[in-house]
N, C-alpha and C positions, 0 to 999 in steps of 0.2 A: 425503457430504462427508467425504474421507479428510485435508482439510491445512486450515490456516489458517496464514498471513502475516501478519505487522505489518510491514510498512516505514515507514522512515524517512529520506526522501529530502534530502540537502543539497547543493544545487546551488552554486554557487561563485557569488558575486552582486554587484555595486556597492553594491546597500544593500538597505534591506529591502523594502523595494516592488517590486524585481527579484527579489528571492529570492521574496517571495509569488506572482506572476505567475508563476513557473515552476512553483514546488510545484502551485499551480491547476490549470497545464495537465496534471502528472501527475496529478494528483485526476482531473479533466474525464475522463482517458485509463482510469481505474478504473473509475468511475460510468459508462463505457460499455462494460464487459466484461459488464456484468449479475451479473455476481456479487454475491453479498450485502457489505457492504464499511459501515465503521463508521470517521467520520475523529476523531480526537483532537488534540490539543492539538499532540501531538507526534509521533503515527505513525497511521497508516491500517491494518485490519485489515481483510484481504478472508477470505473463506472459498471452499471449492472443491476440488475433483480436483487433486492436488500437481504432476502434471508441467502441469498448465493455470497452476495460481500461478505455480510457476519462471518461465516463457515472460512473464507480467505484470509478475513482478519485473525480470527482462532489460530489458523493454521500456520501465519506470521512467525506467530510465539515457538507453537512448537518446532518449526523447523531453527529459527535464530538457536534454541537449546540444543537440539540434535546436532546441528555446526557449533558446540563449541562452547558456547555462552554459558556460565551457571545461573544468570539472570538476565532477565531482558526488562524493557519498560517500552510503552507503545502509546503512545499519543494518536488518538482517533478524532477524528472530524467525518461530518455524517450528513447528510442531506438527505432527505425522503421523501416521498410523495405518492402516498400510495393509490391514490385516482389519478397518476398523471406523468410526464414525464419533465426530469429535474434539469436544470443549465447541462448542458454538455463541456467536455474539459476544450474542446474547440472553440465553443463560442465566450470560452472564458479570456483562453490565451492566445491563440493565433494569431490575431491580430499583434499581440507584441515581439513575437516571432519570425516577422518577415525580415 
């Protein structure tokens, strides 16, 4: 595992129950990549091969659109390494999770 991603997706929404229903269905669209992936409060943090992230990230946008959105905006956070492997989202958090 050479990359990790946080995104932060915000979908343009009438209220918040529309904005949640969308965010969901990018959630839904992560938790089916298989990738290992940690959601918070405020961003989702996947792990994985960098150019496989990129292509999930991309793919955030369009699906937030296709549910609904006329615009989205997406705040990424990126870690990389490409000789090596980067912090894992376990040995970030866990610890403050027991």
């Amino acid at each position: 595992m050479n990359a990790s991603v946080a995104i932060q997706t915000l979908p343009e929404a009438k209220n918040d129950d529309e904005l949640i229903r969308i965010v969901d269905e990018v959630i839904d669209y992560i938790k089916s990549t298989g990738l290992n992936y940690y959601v918070g409060p405020f961003e989702t943090a996947i792990e994985g091969d960098y150019d496989e992230l990129m292509d999930i990230v991309k793919e955030c946008q369009h699906i937030a659109i296709r549910a609904g959105a006329p615009s989205v905006l997406a705040y990424i956070k990126v870690t990389y390494k490409p000789e090596g492997d980067v912090l894992t989202i376990e040995k970030k958090v866990t610890k403050h999770h027991q």
